[in-house]
C-alpha positions as a printed Julia matrix, in Angstrom:
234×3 Matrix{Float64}:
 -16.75    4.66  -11.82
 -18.93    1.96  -10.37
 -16.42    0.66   -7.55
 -16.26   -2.28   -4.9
 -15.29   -2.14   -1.72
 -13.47   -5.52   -0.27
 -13.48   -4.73    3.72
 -15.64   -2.18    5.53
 -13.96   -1.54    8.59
 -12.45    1.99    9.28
 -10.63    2.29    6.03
 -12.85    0.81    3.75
 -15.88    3.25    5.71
 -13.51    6.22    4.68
 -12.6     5.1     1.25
 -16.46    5.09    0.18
 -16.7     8.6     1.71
 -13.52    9.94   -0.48
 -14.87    7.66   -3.67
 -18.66    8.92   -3.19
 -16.95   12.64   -2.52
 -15.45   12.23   -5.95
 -18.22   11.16   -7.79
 -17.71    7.66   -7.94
 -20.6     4.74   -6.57
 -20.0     2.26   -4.63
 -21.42   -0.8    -6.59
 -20.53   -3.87   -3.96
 -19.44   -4.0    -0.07
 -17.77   -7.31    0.5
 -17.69   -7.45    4.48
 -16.86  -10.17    7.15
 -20.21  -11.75    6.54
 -18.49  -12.5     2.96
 -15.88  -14.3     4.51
 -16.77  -17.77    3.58
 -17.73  -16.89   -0.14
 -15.24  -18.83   -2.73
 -13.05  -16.76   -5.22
 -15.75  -18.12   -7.57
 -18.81  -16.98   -5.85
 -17.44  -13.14   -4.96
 -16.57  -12.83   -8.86
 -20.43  -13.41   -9.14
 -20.85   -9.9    -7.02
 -18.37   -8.49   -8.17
 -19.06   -8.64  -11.92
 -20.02   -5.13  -13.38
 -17.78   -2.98  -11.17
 -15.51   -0.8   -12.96
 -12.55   -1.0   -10.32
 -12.17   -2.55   -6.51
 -10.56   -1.7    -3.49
  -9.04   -3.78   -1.25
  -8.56   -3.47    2.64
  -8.67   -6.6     4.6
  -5.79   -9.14    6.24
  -3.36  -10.45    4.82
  -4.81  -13.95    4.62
  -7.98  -13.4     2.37
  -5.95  -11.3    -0.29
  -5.43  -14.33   -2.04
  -9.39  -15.87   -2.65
  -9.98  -11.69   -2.75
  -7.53  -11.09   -6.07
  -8.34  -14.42   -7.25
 -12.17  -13.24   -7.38
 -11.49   -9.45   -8.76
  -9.22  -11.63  -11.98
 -11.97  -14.13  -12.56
 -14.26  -11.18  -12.88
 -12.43   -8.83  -14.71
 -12.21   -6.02  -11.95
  -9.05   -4.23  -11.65
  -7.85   -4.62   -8.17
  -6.73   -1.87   -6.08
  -4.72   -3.63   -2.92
  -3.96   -1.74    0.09
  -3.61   -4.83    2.53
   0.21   -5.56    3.31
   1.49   -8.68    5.29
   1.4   -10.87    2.16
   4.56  -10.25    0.2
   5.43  -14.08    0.8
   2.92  -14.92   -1.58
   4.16  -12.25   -4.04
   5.07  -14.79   -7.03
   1.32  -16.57   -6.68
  -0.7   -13.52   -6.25
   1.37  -12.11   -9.91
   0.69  -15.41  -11.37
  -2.5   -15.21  -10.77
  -3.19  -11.93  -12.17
  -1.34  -12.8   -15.33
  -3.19  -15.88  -16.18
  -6.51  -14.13  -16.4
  -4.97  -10.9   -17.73
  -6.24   -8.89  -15.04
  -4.76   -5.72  -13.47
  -3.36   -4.91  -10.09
  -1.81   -2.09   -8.17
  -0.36   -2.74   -5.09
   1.23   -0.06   -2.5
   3.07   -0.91    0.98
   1.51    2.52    1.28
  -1.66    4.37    0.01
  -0.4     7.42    1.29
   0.65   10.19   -1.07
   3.19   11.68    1.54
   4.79    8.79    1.95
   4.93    8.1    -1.46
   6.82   11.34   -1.5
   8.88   10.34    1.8
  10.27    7.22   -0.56
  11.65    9.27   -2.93
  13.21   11.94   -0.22
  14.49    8.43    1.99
  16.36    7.22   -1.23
  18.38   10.21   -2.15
  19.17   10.65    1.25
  20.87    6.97    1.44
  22.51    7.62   -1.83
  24.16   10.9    -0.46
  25.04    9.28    2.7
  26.57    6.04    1.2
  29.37    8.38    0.32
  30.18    8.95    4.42
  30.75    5.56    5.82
  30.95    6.94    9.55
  26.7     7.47    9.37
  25.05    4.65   10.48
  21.21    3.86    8.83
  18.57    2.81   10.91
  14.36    3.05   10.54
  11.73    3.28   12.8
   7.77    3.19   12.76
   4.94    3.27   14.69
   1.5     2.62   14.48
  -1.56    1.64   16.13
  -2.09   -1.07   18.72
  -4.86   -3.15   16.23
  -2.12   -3.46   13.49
  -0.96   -7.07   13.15
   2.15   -6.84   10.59
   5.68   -5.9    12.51
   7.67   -4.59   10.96
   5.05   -2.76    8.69
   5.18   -3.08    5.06
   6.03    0.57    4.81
   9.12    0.18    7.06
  10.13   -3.01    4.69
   9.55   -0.88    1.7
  11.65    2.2     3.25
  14.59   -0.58    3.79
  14.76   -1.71    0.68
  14.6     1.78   -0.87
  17.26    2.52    1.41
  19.26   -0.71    0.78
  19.58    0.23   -2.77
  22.24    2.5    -1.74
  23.7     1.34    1.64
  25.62   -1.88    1.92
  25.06   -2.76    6.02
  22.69   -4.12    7.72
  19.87   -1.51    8.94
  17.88   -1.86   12.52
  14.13   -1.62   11.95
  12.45   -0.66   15.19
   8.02   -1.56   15.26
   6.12   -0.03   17.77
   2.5    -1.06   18.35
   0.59    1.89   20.73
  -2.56    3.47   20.97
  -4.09    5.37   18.15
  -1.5     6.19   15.97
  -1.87    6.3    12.4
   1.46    5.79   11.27
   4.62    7.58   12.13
   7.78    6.32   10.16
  11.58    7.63   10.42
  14.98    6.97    8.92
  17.93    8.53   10.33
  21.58    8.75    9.79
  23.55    8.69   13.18
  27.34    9.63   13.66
  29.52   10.25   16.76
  28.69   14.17   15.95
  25.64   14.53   14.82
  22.49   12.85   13.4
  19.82   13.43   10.59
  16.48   12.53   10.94
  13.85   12.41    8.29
  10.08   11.8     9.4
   7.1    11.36    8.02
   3.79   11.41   10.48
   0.36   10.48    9.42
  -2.19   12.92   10.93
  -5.58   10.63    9.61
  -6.09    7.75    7.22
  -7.71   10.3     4.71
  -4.49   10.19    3.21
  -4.06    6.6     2.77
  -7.99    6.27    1.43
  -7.45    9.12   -0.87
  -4.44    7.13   -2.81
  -6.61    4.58   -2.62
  -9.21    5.87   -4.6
  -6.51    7.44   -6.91
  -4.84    3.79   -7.2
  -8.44    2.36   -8.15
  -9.08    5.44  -11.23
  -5.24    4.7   -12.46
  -5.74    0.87  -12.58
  -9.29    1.22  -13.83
  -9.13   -0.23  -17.72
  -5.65   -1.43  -17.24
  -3.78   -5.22  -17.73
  -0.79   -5.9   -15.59
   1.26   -5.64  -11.87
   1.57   -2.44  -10.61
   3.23   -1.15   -7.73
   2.03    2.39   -6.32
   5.44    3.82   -6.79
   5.02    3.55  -10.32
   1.24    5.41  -10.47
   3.57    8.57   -8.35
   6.14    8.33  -11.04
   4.01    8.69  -13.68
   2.46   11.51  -11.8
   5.32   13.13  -10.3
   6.45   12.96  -15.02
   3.65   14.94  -15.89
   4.65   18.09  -13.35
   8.3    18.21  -14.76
């Protein structure tokens, strides 16, 4: 596929490595020099591209999907931070019957960790002494607190167990992304983790996101590309 890139910084550098690595091109770079393009203007550059990617803050994803609709580019969209705007950003895909997938979380593991989180809650609903809680931690440059994948976790988790749960954010150094539920009683306590070693994870399910959505009319969370995935194993 010919495929954009919308934001070059670290992630969007190691997307185009995993995209070029699968025998995709890289058709358009929208960087910060972009920024004060209108969603009118980047449709121009992006016209022709198969399939973008999107990794930039949470303000621009709005002019950024608006663009990828108007120029019938199925949108890939790994920024988080922007669920507030949820309803608009749908509308606006469904007006121009575009196509969108959407994740909290690129990442294939933790894709995988959702799925291990929510049976866990739904066993432990049944023993009202364990108390729920979540906790994440990434790196110092990340703006969003809690992080969309700890909001996601909690209402995976919430689906199940009827009490309020404690979301701890930590904001450090390096880190990736380290993220934790747990299940705490006055004997003993469960802890399920999953720990990001690189962000080759998350720019690998980005690239899958981007060949799923490719050719494709609606909203799309990411859950539902690993469902359809995980179907096709049974």
């Amino acid at each position: 596929m010919k495929l954009a890139l919308i934001g070059y910084g670290a992630m969007g550098k190691l997307i185009e490595a995993v995209a070029v690595g699968r025998g995709h091109e890289i058709g358009l770079i929208v960087t910060d020099a972009d920024a004060n393009l209108t969603a009118a203007e980047l449709s121009d550059k992006l016209k022709g591209c198969d399939a973008a990617i999107e990794f930039t803050v949470a303000p621009a994803v709005e002019r950024n999907v608006e663009a990828c609709m108007i120029a019938g580019v199925p949108l890939a969209l790994g920024t988080t931070g922007w669920n507030e705007k949820r309803a608009e950003i749908e509308q606006i895909v469904n007006e121009n019957n575009g196509g969108l997938v959407f994740g909290a979380n690129f990442s294939i593991g933790v894709n995988l960790f959702y799925k291990i989180a929510e049976y866990a809650a739904e066993v432990f609903s049944k023993f009202p002494e364990y108390e729920t809680f979540i906790e994440e931690q990434h790196h110092s440059r990340k703006i969003d607190s809690p992080s969309g994948t700890a909001l996601k976790i909690k209402s995976i988790v919430e689906k199940h167990i009827n009490k309020d749960i404690s979301v701890a954010a930590t904001r450090a150094g390096n880190i990736p992304g380290t993220h934790r539920v747990g299940f705490d009683a006055a004997a003993d306590q469960i802890l399920l983790e999953h720990t990001a070693r690189s962000r080759e994870g998350f720019a690998s399910g980005a690239v899958l996101a981007a060949e799923w959505i490719a050719g494709k009319r609606g909203f799309y969370e990411f859950t539902e590309v690993m469902d359809e995935r995980l179907k096709t194993l049974v």
